[in-house]
C-alpha positions in Angstrom: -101.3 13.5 -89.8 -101.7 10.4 -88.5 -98.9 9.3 -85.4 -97.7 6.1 -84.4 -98.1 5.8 -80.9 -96.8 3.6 -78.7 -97.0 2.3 -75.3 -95.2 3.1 -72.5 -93.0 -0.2 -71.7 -92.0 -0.8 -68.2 -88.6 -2.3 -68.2 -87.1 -3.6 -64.8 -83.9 -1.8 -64.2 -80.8 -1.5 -62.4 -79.3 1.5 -61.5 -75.6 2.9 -61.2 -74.9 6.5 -60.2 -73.0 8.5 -62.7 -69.9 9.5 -61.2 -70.1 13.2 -62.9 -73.5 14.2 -63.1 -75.6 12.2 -60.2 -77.9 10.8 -63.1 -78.8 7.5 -62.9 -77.0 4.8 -65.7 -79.0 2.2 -66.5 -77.4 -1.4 -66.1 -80.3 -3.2 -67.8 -79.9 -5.7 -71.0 -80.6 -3.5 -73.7 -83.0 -4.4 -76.3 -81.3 -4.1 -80.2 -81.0 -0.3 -80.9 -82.6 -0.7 -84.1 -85.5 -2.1 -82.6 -86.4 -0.5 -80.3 -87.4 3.3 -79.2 -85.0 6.1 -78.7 -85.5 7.1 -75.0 -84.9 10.6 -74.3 -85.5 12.8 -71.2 -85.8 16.5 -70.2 -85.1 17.7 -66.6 -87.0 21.2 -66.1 -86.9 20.9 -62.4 -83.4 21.1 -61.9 -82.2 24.4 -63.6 -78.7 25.1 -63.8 -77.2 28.4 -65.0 -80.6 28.7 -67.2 -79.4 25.2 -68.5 -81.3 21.6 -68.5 -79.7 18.4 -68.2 -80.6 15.9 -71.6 -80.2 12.7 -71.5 -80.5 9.7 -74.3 -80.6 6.0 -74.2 -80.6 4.8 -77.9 -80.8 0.7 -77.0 -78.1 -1.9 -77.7 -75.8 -0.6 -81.2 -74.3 -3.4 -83.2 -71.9 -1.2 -84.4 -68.4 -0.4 -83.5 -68.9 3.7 -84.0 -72.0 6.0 -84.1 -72.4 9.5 -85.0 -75.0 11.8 -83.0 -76.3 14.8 -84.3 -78.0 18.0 -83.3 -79.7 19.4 -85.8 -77.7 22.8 -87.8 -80.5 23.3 -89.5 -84.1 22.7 -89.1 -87.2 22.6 -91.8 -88.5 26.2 -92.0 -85.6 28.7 -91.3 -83.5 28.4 -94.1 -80.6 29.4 -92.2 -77.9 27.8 -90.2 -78.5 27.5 -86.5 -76.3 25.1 -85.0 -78.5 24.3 -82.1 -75.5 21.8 -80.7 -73.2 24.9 -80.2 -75.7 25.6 -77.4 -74.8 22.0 -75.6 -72.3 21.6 -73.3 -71.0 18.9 -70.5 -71.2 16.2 -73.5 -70.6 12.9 -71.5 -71.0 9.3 -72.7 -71.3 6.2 -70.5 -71.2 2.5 -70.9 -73.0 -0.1 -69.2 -70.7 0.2 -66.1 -71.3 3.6 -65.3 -67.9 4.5 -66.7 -67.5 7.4 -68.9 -66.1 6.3 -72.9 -64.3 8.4 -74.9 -66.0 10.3 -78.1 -65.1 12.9 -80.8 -66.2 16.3 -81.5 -65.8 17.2 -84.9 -68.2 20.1 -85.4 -70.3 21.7 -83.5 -73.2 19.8 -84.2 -71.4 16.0 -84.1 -70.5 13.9 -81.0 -68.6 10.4 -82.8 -68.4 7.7 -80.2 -66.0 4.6 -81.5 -66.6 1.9 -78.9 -70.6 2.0 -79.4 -71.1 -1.3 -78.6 -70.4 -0.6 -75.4 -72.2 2.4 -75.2 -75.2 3.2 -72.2 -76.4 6.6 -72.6 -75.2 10.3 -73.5 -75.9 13.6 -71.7 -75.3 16.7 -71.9 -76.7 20.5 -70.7 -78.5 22.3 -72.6 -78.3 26.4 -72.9 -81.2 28.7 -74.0 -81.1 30.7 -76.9 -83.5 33.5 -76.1 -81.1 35.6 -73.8 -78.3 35.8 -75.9 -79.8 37.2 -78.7 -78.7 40.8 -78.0 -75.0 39.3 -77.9 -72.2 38.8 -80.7 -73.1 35.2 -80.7 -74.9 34.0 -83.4 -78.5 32.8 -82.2 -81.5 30.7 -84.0 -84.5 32.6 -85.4 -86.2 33.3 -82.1 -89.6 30.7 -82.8 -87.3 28.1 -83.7 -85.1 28.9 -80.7 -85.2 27.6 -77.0 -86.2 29.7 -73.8 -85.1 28.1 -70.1 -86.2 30.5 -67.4 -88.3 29.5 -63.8 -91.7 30.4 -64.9 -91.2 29.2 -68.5 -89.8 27.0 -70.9 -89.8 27.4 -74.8 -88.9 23.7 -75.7 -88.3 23.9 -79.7 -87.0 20.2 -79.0 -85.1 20.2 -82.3 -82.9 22.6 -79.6 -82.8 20.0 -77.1 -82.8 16.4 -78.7 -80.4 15.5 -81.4 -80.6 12.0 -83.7 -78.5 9.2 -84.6 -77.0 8.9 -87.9 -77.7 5.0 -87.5 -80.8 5.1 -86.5 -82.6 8.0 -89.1 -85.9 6.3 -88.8 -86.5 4.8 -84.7 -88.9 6.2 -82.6 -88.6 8.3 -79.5 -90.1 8.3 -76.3 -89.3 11.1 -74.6 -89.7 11.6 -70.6 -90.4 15.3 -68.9 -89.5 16.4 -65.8 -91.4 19.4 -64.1 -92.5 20.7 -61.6 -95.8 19.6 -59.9 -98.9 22.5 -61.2 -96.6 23.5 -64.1 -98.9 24.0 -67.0 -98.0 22.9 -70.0 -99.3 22.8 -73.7 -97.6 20.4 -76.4 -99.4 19.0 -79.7 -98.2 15.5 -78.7 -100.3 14.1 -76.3 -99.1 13.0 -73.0 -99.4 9.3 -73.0 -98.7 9.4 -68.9 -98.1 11.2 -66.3 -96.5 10.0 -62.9 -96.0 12.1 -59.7 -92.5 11.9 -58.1 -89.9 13.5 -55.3 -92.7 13.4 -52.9 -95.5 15.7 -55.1 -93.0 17.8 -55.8 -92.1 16.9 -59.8 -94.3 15.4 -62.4 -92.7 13.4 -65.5 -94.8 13.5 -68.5 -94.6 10.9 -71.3 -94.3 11.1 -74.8 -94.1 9.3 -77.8 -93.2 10.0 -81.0 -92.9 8.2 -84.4 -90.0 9.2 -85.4 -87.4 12.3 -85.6 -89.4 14.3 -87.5 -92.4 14.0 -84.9 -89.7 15.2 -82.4 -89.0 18.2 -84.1 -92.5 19.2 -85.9 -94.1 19.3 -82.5 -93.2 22.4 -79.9 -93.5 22.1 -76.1 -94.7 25.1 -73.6 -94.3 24.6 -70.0 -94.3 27.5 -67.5 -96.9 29.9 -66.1 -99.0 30.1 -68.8 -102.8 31.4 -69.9 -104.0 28.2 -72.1 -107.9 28.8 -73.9 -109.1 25.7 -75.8 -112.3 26.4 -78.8 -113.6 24.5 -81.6 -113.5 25.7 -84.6 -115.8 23.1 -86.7 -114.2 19.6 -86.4 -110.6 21.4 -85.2 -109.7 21.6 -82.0 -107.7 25.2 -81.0 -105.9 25.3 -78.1 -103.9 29.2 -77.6 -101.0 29.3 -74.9 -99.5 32.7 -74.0 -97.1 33.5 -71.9 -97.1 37.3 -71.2 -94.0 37.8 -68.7 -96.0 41.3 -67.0 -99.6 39.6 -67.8 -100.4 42.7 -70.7 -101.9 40.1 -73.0 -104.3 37.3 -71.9 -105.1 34.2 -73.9 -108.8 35.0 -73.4 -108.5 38.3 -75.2 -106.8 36.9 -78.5 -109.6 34.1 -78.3 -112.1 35.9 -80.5 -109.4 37.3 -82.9 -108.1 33.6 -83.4 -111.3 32.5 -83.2 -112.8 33.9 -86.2 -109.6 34.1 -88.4 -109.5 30.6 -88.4 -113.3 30.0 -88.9 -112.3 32.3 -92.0 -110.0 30.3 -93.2 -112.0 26.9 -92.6 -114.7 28.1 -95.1 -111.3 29.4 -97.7 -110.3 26.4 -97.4 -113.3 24.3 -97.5 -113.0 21.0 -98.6 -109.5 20.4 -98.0 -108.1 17.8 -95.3 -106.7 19.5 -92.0 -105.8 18.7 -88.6 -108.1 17.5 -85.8 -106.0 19.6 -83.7 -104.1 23.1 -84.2 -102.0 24.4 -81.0 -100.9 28.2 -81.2 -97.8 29.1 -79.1 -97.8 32.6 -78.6 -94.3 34.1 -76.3 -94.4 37.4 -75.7 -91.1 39.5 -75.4 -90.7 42.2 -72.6 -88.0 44.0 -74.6 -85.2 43.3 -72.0 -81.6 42.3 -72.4 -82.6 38.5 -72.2 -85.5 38.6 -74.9 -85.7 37.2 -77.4 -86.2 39.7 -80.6 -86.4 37.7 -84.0 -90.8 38.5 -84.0 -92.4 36.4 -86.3 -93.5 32.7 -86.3 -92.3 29.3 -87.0 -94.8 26.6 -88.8 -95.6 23.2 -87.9 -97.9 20.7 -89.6 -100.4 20.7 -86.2 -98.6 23.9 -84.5 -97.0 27.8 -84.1 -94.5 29.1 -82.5 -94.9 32.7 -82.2 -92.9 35.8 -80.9 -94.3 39.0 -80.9 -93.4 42.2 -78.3 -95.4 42.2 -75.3 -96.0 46.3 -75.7 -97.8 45.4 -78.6 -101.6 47.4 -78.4 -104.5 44.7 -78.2 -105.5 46.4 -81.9 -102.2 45.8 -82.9 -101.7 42.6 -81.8 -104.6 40.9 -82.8 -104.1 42.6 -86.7 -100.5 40.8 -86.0 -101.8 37.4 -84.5 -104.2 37.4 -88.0 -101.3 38.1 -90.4 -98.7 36.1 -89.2 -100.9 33.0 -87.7 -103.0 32.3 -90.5 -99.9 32.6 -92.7 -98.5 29.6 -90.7 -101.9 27.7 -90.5 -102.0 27.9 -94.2 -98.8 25.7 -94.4 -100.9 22.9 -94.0 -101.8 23.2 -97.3 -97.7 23.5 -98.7 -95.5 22.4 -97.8 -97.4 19.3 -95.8 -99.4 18.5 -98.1 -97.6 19.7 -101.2 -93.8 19.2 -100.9 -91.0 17.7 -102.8 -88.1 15.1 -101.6 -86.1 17.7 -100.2 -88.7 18.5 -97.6 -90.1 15.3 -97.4 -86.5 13.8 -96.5 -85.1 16.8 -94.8 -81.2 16.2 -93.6 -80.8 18.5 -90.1 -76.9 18.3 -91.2 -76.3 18.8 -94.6 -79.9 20.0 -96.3 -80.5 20.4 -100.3 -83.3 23.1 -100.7 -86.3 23.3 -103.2 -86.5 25.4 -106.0 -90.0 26.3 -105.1 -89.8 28.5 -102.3 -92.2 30.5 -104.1 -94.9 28.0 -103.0 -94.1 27.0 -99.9 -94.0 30.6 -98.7 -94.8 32.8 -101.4 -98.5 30.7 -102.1 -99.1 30.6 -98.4 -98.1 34.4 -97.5 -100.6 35.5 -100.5 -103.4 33.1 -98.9 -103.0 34.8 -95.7 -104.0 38.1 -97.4 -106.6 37.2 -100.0 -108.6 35.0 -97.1 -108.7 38.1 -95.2 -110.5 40.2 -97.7 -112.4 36.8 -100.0 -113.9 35.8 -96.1 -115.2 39.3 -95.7 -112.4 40.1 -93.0 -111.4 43.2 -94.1 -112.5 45.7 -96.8 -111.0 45.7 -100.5 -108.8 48.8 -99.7 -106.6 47.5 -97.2 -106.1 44.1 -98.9 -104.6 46.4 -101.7 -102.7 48.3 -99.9 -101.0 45.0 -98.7 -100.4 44.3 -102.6 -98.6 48.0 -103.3 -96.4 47.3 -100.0 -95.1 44.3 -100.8 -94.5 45.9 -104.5 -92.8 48.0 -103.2 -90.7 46.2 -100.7 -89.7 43.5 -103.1 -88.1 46.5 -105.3 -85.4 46.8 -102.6 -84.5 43.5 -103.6 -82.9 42.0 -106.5 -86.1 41.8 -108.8 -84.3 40.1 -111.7 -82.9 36.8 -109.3 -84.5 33.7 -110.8 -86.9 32.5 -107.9 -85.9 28.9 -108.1 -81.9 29.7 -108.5 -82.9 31.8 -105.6 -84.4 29.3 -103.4 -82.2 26.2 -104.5 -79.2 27.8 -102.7 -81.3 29.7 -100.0 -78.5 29.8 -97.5 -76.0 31.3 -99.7 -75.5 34.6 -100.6 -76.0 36.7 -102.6 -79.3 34.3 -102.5 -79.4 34.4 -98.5 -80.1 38.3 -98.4 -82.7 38.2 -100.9 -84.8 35.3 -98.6 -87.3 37.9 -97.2 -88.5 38.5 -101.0 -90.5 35.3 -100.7 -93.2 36.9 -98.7 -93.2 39.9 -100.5 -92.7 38.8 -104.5 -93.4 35.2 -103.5 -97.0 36.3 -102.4 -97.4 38.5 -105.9 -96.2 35.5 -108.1 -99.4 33.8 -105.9 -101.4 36.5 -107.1 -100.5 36.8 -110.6 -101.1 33.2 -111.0 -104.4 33.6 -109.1 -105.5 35.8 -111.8 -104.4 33.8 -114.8 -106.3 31.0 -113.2 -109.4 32.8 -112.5 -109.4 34.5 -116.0 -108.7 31.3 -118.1 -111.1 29.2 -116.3 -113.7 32.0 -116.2 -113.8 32.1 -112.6 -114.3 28.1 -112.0 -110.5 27.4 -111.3 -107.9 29.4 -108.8 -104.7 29.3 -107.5 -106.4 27.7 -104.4 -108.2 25.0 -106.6 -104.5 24.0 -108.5 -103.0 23.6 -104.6 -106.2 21.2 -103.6 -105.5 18.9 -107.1 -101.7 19.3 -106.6 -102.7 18.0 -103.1 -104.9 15.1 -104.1 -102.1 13.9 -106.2 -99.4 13.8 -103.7 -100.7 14.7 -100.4 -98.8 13.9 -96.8 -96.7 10.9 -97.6 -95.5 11.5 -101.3 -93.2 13.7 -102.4 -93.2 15.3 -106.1 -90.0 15.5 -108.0 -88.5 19.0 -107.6 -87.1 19.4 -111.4 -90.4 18.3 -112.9 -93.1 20.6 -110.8 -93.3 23.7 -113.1 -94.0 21.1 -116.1 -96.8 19.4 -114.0 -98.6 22.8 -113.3 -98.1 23.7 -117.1 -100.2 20.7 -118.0 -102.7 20.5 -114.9 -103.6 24.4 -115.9 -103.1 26.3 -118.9 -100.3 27.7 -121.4 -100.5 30.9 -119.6 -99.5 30.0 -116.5 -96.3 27.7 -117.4 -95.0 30.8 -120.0 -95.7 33.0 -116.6 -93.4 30.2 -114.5 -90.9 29.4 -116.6 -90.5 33.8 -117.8 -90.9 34.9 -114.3 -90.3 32.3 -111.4 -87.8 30.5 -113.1 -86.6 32.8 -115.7 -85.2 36.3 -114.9 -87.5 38.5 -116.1 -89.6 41.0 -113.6 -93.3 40.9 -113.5 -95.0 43.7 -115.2 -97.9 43.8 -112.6 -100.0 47.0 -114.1 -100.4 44.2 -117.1 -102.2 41.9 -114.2 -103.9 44.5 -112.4 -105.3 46.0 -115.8 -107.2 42.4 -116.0 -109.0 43.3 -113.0 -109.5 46.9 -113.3 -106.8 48.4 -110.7 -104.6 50.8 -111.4 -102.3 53.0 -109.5 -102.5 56.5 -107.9 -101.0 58.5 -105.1 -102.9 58.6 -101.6 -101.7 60.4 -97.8 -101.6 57.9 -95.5 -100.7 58.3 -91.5 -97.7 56.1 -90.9 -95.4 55.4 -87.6 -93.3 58.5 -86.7 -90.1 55.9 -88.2 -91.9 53.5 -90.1 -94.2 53.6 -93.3 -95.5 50.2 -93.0 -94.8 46.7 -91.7 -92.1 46.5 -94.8 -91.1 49.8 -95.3 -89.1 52.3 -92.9 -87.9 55.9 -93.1 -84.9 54.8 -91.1 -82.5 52.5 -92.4 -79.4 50.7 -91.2 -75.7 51.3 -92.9 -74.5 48.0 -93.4 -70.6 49.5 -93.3 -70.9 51.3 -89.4 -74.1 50.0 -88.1 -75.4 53.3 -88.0 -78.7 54.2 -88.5 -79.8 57.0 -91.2 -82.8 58.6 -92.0 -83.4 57.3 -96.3 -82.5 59.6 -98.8 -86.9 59.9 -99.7 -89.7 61.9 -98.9 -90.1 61.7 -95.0 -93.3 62.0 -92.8 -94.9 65.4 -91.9 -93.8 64.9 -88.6 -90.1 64.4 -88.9 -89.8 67.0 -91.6 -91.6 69.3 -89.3 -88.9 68.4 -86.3 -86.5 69.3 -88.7 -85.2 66.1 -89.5 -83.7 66.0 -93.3 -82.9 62.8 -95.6 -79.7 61.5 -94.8 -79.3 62.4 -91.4 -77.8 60.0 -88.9 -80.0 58.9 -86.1 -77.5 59.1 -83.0 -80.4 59.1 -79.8 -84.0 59.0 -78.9 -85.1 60.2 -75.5 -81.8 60.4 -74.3 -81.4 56.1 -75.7 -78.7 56.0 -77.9 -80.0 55.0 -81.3 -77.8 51.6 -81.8 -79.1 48.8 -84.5 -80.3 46.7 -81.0 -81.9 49.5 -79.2 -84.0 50.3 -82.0 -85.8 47.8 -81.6 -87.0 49.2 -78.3 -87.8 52.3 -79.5 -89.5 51.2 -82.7 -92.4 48.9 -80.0 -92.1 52.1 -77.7 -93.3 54.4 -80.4 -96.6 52.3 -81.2 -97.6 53.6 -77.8 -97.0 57.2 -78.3 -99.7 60.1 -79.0 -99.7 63.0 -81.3 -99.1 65.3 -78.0 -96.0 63.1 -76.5 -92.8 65.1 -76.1 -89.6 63.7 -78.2 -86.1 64.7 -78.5 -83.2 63.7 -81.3 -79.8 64.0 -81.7 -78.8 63.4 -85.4 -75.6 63.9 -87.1 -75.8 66.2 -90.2 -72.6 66.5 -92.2 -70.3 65.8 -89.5 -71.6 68.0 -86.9 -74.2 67.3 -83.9 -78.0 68.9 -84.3 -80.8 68.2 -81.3 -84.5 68.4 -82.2 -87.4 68.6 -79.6 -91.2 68.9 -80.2 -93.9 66.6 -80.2 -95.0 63.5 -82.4 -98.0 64.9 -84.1 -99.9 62.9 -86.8 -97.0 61.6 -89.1 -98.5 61.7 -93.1 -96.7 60.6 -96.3 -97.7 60.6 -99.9 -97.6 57.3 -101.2 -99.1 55.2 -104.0 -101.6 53.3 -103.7 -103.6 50.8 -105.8 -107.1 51.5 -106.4 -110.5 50.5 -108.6 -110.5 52.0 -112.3 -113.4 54.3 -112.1 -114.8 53.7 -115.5 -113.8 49.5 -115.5 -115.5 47.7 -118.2 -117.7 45.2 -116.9 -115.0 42.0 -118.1 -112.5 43.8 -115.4 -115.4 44.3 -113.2 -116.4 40.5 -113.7 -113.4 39.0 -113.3 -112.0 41.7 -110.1 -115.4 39.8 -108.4 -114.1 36.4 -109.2 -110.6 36.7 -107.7 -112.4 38.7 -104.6 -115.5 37.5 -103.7 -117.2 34.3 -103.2 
C-alpha cells in the first residue's frame, strides 16, 4: 500500500509550561488545522502507574467546537472496546498555557466549545493487558495496549484518538524512549534525535492519515527482532518472551517457510514489500494478557500466544494463526466493501460478508498448508471434521449475512466465532463448485484474484450487490449455493460436497489433551448460569474415564488450584506440558456431594469421526479430489 510520507517540518517555537502536567504548551502561530498535520506524541520514558502521557496538537481550528474521539471500535474485532475508557487526566489548553473547559459525553468523546482558542490536549493513558483477569471489560488482547518497563504493546488506536473535523489530516507522531530500546513498527522511522543527555531517543513518524495510525502496531521493549526475505517481501519477526522460553531465531524457519508457502499459493497476486509479525508472549500471571489469537493488519500481526507453549506447539500455532492473518491481504485489503473501506471508530455499520473476510481467509490458511505440500492430506481433513463439528454448537440455520450485518448484537454476537469454523467450510464448498465447474482451471482463489483486479486497494464494492457479482463472474452453481446457504437459512449438506471428491466419513481413535479434544472442541465446558465448569454430557477420554471422572461432573480443583473460568486458563497451557506418568488430583462435585480422584495422565484416547478417502472412488472423484488438493 502505498503511504504518503511527509517530512519532518521544523517549526520555531515558544514554550510555556503547563501548569498541571510540566509538558511543554506551544505558543507558536499555528498553521490552519485543516492544513496541516496532526501532531501527536508518546512518552515511554516517563511511566506513571503503568500509564503514558499523550499529547496532541491538531493546528489552528476555525471552528467554535470540536469533538475528539478515541476509537470504540476498531476494524477487525467486531466488538466494542472503548479504548477511551482507558484515558484519564483529560486536559485541554489554549495558546496561553491556560487550561479550557470541555465535555465528556461518553467514554470515548472529549467536546471542547471554545476551539478556536484551543493549543493542545493530553491525557494518560492506562494499559489494557493487566486487567484482563478483572470485572472490567478489556479489548481483545492483539488489539489491546501493554505498558510495562521492558515492553510496550503500542496498538495506537489505544493511544491516539481523531478529530471529528479533521477525518482525513495526517499525523506525525513523535516517540519518546529510552536510549538502546529496541523497537519494531511497520512505519518507518523518518528520524531519530537523541535527547536528556543520551538518555531518551524520540523517533519520528508520519502517517497519511488515521487509518495509517491505526493499521500500523508499534513494539518497543526488550525484544528478539530476526529480519529474512522471503522473495521480494521483506519479514521482520519481534518476540518478546518475558522468561526468554521462545527466541525469534527459533520461530525463524517455521515463519520462514510458511510464508514461502504461501508466496507460491498465492502467486501472482500483489503483496506487501514488507510484512512485520508481532509476536507477545503471555507468562500466565495476574497481569497477562489472555485473549490468544491475532489481530490483522494490511502490512502487520499482532499476536498473543502463552509463553509455556512447547516449540512443536508453537510453531504448528504461529502457522495457523499467522498465515491466517497474512492472507488478509488478499480480503479484506484488497477485496472490501464501503463499510470497511470507510470504517467509523464510533458508530460502525458491518458487512454482510463476513464469510469472506474471515471465513475465505481462515479456509486459505488450511488448504495452503496441505496444496503447498506442508502437511499431509489427513490432517488437513481432520481440520475440515473439527470445524464441522464445532460450527454444530452453533446456530447452523443463522443467515451468514443477517449474521455478520449486525455482528455486535446478539443473538448474532455469540455466534461470531462460527466465521472461522462454517465461514472457512462455505470457502470450501465454493472451492469445490469452482474447481468442478471449471474442470479444475478456476478456484475459489482464482474468483478472489479477479474480484481483486476489479476493485483492489482504493475501491470499495457495493455490499448489497456482491453475491449478484459472484453469481455472474462464476457459475449458476455457486450464486444458488450463496443465496440457499450464506444468505439464505438453509444448512450445508457437506457429505453432498465431499461425495464430489470422494470423502466420506468414519470413526477413528485419536489421542487428545487430558481436557481438550481439539483446538475447537473441549470435554470441559463452562455453565453460563454459575460460571462453573462441567465435564459435557459425551463420551470422555480413556484417561478421565479411567480416573473416574463421569459426564456431568463439576470440575471444582486441579492440583489443589481451584478450577474457576480464569484459572482454567492456566491449567489448560499447564497440561500441554504434562506426561503420561505425571501425578494429578480432582475434586469434582457429583450430585451435590464432593468426590477426589488421584492417578496419573496416561495417554488420553477418544473415538471420533473422521473424514477419510472413499476406498473404491471413481476416477471423476479421484480427478477432481487432485484438483482442489494438489498443484
Amino acid at each position: 500500500m502505498k503511504k504518503l510520507i511527509y517530512g519532518v517540518i521544523l517549526l520555531s517555537v515558544t514554550f510555556a509550561c503547563s501548569p498541571k502536567t510540566g509538558e511543554t504548551i506551544s505558543k507558536k502561530k499555528e498553521e490552519p488545522a485543516s492544513q496541516t498535520p496532526i501532531s501527536t506524541s508518546i512518552n515511554l520514558a516517563n511511566v506513571s502507574n503503568d500509564r503514558v502521557w499523550v499529547e496532541i496538537d491538531p493546528g489552528m481550528f476555525s471552528q467554535d467546537t470540536v469533538t475528539y474521539r478515541i476509537p470504540r471500535v476498531v476494524p477487525g474485532t467486531y466488538d466494542i472496546s472503548d479504548f477511551g475508557s482507558f484515558a484519564e487526566g483529560f486536559v485541554a489548553y489554549n495558546y496561553s498555557g491556560a487550561e479550557v473547559s470541555f465535555s465528556h459525553p461518553n467514554e470515548n468523546t472529549w467536546i471542547i466549545p471554545d476551539a478556536k482558542k484551543l493549543d493542545k490536549l493530553g491525557y494518560y493513558v492506562n494499559d489494557t493487558f493487566d486487567i484482563e483477569n478483572t470485572d472490567k471489560a478489556t479489548p481483545f488482547s492483539p488489539s489491546g495496549t501493554n505498558i510495562e518497563e521492558d515492553n510496550f504493546v503500542l496498538n495506537l488506536h489505544g493511544f491516539i484518538g481523531y478529530f471529528e473535523e479533521l477525518k482525513d489530516n495526517s499525523y506525525r507522531l513523535a516517540v519518546t524512549a529510552p536510549t538502546g530500546m529496541k523497537k519494531s513498527s511497520a512505519l518507518p522511522i523518518g528520524s531519530s534525535t537523541i535527547q536528556d543527555g543520551d538518555s531518551t531517543v524520540v523517533d519520528n513518524y508520519t502517517a497519511a492519515r488515521y487509518f495509517d495510525i491505526t493499521d500500523n502496531p508499534m513494539f518497543y521493549g526488550d525484544l528478539d527482532i530476526e529480519e529474512f526475505q522471503v522473495g521480494d517481501i521483506k519479514i521482520v519477526l519481534s518476540v518478546y518472551s518475558p522468561n526468554g522460553v521462545h527466541s525469534a531465531s527459533t520461530i525463524k524457519e517455521t515463519v520462514f517457510e510458511m510464508m514461502q508457502a504461501q508466496k507460491a499459493y498465492l502467486g501472482d497476486m500483489n503483496s506487501t514489500p514488507r510484512y512485520d509479525i508481532y509476536l507477545y508472549l503471555s507468562e500466565g500471571n495476574e497481569t497477562s494478557p489472555r485473549g490468544f489469537g491475532a489481530l490483522e493488519h494490511q502490512t502487520s500481526t499482532m499476536v498473543v500466544l502463552p509463553e509455556q507453549m512447547q516449540d512443536a506447539q508453537l510453531s504448528q500455532t504461529m502457522i495457523d494463526v499467522v498465515s491466517h492473518e497474512f492472507f488478509h491481504i488478499v480480503t479484506p485489503l484488497s477485496v472490501h466493501s464501503e463499510d470497511v473501506h470507510y470504517f467509523d471508530y464510533y458508530q460502525p455499520t458491518f458487512s454482510k460478508h463476513l464469510w469472506m473476510y474471515e471465513g475465505v481467509t481462515e479456509y486459505f490458511a488450511s488448504h495452503f498448508q496441505v496444496y503447498e505440500d506442508l502437511q499431509p492430506r489427513e490432517e488437513f481433513y481432520t481440520k475440515i471434521q473439527d470445524k464441522i463439528a464445532s460450527s454444530y454448537t452453533m446456530d447452523d440455520a443463522m443467515s451468514f449475512t443477517v449474521m455478520s450485518e449486525n455482528v455486535i448484537d446478539e443473538p448474532y454476537a455469540s455466534n461470531y466465532y462460527n466465521v472461522y469454523q462454517k465461514g472457512a467450510l462455505i470457502g470450501m464448498s465454493i472451492d469445490i463448485l469452482m474447481r468442478e465447474e471449471s474442470n479444475g482451471e478456476r478456484s475459489l482463489l482464482s474468483l478472489m484474484k479477479e474480484l481483486s483486479a476489479k476493485y483492489g486497494v482504493d475501491q470499495p464494492f457495493e455490499d448489497d450487490n456482491l453475491i449478484a457479482e459472484i453469481t455472474e463472474m462464476t457459475y449458476p452453481s455457486v450464486g444458488e449455493f450463496l443465496r440457499t446457504h450464506v444468505r439464505g437459512t438453509t444448512p450445508i449438506d457437506y457429505s453432498k460436497f465431499f461425495d464430489k471428491v470422494g470423502l466420506e466419513m468414519g470413526v477413528e481413535e485419536i489421542q487428545t489433551n487430558l481436557f481438550l479434544i481439539n483446538q475447537q472442541a473441549a470435554f470441559v465446558n463452562v455453565n453460563q448460569s454459575n460460571g462453573k465448569l462441567y465435564f459435557e454430557n459425551m463420551d470422555l477420554n480413556t484417561s478421565l474415564v479411567e480416573l473416574g471422572v463421569q459426564p456431568g461432573d463439576t470440575l471444582v480443583a486441579v492440583n489443589g488450584m481451584e478450577a474457576s473460568l480464569e484459572n482454567i486458563r492456566q491449567i489448560i497451557p499447564q497440561s500441554f506440558q504434562w506426561t503420561p506418568e505425571t501425578e494429578i488430583s480432582m475434586t469434582l462435585n457429583r450430585n451435590g456431594e464432593e468426590v477426589k480422584l488421584q492417578g496419573i495422565v496416561g495417554t488420553p484416547l477418544y473415538p471420533q469421526q473422521k473424514l477419510m478417502e472413499v476406498e473404491d472412488a471413481s476416477e471423476e472423484q479421484i480427478q477432481l479430489r487432485n484438483w482442489w488438493l494438489e498443484k
